[in-house]
C-alpha positions in Angstrom: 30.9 7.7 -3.0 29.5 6.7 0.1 27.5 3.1 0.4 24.1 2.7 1.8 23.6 0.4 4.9 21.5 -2.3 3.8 17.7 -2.1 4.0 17.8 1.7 3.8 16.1 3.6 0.5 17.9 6.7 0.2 15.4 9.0 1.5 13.5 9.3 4.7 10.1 10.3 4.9 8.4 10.0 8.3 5.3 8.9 7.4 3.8 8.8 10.7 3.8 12.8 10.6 1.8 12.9 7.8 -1.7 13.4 7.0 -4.2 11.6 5.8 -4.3 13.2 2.3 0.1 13.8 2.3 0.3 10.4 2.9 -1.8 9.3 -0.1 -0.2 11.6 -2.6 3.0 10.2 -1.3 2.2 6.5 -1.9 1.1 7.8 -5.6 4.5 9.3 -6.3 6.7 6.6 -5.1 4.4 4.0 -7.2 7.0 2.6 -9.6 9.3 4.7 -8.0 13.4 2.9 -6.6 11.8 3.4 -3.0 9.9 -0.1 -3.0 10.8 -0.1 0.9 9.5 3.4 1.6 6.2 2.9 -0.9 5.7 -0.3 1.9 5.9 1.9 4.7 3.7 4.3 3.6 1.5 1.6 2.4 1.7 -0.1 5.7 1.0 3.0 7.5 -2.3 4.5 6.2 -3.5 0.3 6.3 -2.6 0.9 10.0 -5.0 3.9 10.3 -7.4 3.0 8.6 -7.7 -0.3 10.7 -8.2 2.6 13.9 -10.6 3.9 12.3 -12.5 0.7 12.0 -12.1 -0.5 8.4 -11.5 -4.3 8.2 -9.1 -6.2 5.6 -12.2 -6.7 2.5 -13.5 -3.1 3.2 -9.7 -2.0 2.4 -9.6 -4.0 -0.2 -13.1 -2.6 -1.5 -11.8 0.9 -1.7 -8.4 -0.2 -3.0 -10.1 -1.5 -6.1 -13.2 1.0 -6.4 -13.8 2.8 -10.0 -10.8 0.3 -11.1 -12.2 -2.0 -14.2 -10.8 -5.1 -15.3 -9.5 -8.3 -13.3 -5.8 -7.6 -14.5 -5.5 -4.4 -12.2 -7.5 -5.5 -9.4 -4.9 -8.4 -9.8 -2.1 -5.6 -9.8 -3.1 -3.8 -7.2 -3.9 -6.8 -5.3 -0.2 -7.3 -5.5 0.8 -4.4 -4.4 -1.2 -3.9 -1.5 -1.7 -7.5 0.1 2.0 -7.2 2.2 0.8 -3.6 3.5 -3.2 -5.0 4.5 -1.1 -8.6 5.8 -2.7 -11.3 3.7 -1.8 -13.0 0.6 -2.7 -11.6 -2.5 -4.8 -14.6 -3.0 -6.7 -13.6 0.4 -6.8 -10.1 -1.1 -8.5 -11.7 -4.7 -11.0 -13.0 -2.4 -12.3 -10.4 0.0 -13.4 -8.3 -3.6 -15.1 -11.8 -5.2 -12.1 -12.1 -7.8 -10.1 -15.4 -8.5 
């Protein structure tokens, strides 16, 4: 059986190729997937786009959270997207008015 280098997930998935709408339904199949570094990628990678396009850090965080109820999942996915937007999740809690 061969080892993995370090740092590497198993598959390779160039996200940069991508579209807008692959990339999404990519992130929503590696959610809770053993790809953590891969879902960061792709996470990281539509942030960067949409940052072209114009959309700052709260607006990101406003569509992140959109149609989700509850402050435990906005707390969730505040975890899980804070890294890719590059603020805290605290910083994240704050651009949508949660604490």
């Amino acid at each position: 059986m061969e080892d993995k280098p370090k740092g590497k997930c198993g598959i390779n998935i160039d996200v940069q190729s991508l579209s807008h709408t692959s990339l999404v339904e990519v992130i929503q199949k590696l959610k809770g997937s053993n790809y953590p570094e891969l879902l960061r990628l792709a996470q990281k990678e539509l942030v960067e786009r949409l940052k072209r396009k114009g959309f700052d850090n709260k607006k990101i965080a406003t569509i992140l959270v959109a149609n989700e109820y509850g402050v435990a999942k906005k707390k969730l996915i505040a975890e899980e997207w804070a890294d890719a937007i590059g603020i805290t999740r605290k910083e994240f809690l704050e651009l949508i008015g949660k604490r």
